[in-house]
C-alpha positions in Angstrom: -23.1 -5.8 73.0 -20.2 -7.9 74.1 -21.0 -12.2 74.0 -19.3 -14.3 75.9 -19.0 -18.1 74.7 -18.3 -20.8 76.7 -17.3 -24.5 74.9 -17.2 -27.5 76.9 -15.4 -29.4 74.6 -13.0 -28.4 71.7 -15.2 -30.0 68.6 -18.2 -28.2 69.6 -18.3 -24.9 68.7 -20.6 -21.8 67.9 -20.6 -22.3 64.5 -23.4 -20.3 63.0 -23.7 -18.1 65.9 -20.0 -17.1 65.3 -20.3 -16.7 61.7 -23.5 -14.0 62.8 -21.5 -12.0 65.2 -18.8 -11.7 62.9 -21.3 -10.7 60.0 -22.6 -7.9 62.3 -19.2 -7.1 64.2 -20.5 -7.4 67.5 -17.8 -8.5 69.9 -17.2 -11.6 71.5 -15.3 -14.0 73.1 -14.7 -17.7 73.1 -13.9 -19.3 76.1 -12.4 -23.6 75.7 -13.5 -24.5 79.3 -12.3 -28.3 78.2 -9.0 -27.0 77.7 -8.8 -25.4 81.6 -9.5 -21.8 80.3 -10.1 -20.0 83.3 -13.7 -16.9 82.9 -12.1 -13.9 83.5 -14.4 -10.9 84.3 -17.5 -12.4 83.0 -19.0 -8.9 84.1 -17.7 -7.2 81.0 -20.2 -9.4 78.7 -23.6 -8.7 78.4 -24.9 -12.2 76.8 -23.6 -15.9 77.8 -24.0 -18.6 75.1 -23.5 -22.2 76.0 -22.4 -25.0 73.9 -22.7 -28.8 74.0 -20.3 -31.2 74.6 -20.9 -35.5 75.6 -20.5 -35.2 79.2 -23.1 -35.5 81.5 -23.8 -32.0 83.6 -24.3 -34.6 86.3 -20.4 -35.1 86.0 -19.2 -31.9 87.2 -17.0 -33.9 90.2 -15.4 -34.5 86.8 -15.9 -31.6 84.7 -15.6 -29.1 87.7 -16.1 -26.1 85.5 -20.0 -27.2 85.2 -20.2 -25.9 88.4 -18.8 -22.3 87.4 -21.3 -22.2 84.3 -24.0 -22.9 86.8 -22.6 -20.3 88.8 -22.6 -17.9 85.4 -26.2 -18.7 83.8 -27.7 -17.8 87.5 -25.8 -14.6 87.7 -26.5 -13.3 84.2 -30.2 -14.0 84.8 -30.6 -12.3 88.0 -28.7 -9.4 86.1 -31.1 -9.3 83.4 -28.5 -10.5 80.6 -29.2 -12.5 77.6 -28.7 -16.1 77.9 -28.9 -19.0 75.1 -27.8 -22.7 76.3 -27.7 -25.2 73.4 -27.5 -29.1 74.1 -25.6 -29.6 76.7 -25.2 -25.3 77.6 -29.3 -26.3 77.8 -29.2 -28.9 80.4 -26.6 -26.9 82.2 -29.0 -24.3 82.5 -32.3 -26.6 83.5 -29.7 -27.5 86.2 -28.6 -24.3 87.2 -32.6 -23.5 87.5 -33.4 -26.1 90.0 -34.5 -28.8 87.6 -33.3 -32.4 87.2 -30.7 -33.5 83.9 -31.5 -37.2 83.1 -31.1 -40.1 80.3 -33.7 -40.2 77.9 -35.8 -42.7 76.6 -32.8 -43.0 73.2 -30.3 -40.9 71.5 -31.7 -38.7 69.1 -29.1 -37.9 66.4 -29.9 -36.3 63.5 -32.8 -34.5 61.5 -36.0 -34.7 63.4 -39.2 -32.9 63.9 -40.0 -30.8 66.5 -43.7 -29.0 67.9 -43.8 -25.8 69.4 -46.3 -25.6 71.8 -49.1 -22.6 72.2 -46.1 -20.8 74.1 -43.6 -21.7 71.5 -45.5 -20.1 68.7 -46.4 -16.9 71.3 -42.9 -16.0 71.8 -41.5 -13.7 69.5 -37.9 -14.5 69.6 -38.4 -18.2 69.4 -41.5 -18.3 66.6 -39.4 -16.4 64.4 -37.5 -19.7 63.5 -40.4 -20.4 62.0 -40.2 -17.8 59.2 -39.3 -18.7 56.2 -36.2 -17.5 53.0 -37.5 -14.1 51.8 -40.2 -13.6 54.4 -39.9 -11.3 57.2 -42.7 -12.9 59.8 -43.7 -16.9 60.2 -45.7 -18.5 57.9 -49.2 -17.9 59.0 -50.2 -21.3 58.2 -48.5 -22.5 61.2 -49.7 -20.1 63.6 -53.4 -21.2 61.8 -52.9 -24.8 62.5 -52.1 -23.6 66.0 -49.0 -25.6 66.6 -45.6 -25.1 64.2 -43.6 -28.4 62.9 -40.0 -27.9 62.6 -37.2 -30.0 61.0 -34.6 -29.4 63.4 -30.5 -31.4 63.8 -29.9 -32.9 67.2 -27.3 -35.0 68.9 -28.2 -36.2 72.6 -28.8 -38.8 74.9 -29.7 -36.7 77.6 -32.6 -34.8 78.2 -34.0 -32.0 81.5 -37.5 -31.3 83.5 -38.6 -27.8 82.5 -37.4 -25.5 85.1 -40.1 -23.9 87.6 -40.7 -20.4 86.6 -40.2 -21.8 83.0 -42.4 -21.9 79.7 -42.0 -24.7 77.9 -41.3 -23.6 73.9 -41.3 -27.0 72.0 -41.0 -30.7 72.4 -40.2 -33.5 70.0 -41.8 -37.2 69.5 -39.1 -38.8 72.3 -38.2 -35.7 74.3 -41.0 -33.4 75.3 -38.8 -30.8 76.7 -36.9 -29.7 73.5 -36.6 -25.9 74.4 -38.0 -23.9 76.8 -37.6 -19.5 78.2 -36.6 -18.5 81.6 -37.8 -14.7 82.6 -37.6 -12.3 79.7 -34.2 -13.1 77.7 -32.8 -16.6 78.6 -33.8 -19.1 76.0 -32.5 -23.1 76.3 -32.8 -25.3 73.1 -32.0 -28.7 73.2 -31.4 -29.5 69.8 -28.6 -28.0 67.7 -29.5 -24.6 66.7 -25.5 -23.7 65.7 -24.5 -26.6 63.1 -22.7 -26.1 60.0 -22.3 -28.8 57.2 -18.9 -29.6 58.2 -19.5 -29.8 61.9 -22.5 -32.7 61.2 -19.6 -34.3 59.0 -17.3 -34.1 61.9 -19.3 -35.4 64.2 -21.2 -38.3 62.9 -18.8 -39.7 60.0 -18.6 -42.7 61.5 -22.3 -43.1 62.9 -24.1 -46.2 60.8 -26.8 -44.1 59.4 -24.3 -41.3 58.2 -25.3 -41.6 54.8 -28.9 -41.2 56.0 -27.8 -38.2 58.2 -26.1 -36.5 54.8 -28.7 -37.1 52.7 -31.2 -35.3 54.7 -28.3 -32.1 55.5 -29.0 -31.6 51.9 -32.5 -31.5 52.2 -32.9 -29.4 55.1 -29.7 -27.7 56.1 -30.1 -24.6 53.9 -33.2 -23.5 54.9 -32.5 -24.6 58.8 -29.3 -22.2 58.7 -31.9 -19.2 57.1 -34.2 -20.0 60.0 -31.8 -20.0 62.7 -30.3 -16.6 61.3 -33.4 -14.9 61.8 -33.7 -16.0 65.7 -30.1 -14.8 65.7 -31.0 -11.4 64.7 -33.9 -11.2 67.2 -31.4 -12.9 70.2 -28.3 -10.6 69.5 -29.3 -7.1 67.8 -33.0 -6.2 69.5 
């Protein structure tokens, strides 16, 4: 496997999905498309991972290399390559898909719940955020209540329409498209799937309810980063 990563801006990176390839030495590549990085033979990658960034994908007569991510996320589909858009690499995809990349109702910064519809909790890949430290399936009590609540960190303003052709994975009080699966291996999450500690820190120092947002990183990062781990070991290695 060979993973190609594209940032949009230099202060969002993979994070924990760098720290997993490095853990299982699969190969990849980082690709600062802020910085006028140009994608060079994006045919020798077999997965494209999208990160966020502030800017709006309805920018790109501004941020022209939208465009060419647009261009990549269709191409890798129609290949049958893996594909994972986070934040704004999500609404780059919905876009890329056919379907419209708005303003929501508010920002949504920080540690909020999210639902995962009957779709959500079907999906193998996606459900498996849903397991827990030390357990190697989801806990069945949330595939017995029928819909599985997840404590989850996001930083947006914007939100997308589910793409046709699309399954809708999860939704949150304020945004009811928070992730949703294109074909069989292209998966778009919203919310922030990649933090570490020190990126939240980075990001949000100065934000008035900081102390609020750091209060509940030590509440739920640990476990979040186990959770996300295991969706990384489905994504990447199977």
């Amino acid at each position: 496997m060979s993973v190609l990563i594209c940032k949009n801006i230099i202060t969002e990176g993979p994070g924990t999905i760098e720290d997993y390839l490095k853990l299982q030495k699969i190969s990849y590549c980082i690709v600062d498309l802020s910085a006028g990085v140009r994608l060079l033979a994006p045919d020798a990658f077999d997965t494209l991972v999208m990160m966020g960034g502030p800017m709006s994908v309805n920018e790109d007569n501004i941020y022209t290399y939208i465009k060419d991510e647009e261009t990549l996320v269709r191409d890798f589909i129609s290949k049958g390559k893996k594909v994972l858009g986070v934040c704004l690499g999500a609404q780059i995809m919905a876009k890329a898909l056919g379907a419209k990349v708005y303003a929501g109702p508010q920002k949504e910064s920080g540690w909020y719940n999210i639902g995962l519809t009957e779709d959500g909790l079907k999906d193998e890949l996606f459900s498996s955020l849903l397991t827990l430290p030390g357990r190697q399936a989801p806990d069945l009590a949330y595939r017995q209540a029928g819909s599985g609540l997840l404590t989850v960190f996001h930083w947006h303003g914007e939100t997308f329409d589910i793409p046709e052709g699309a399954v809708r994975l999860a939704s949150s009080e304020l945004y009811p498209n928070q992730a949703f699966k294109y074909g069989k291996n292209a998966y778009a999450f919203q919310f922030h799937i990649e933090v570490t500690r020190k990126m939240i820190t980075d990001w949000l120092r100065d934000a008035p309810d900081f102390q609020k947002i750091e209060k509940d990183s030590e509440t739920f990062y640990r476990e979040y980063s186990v959770r996300a781990e295991k969706f990384y070991e489905k994504f990447f290695t199977h």
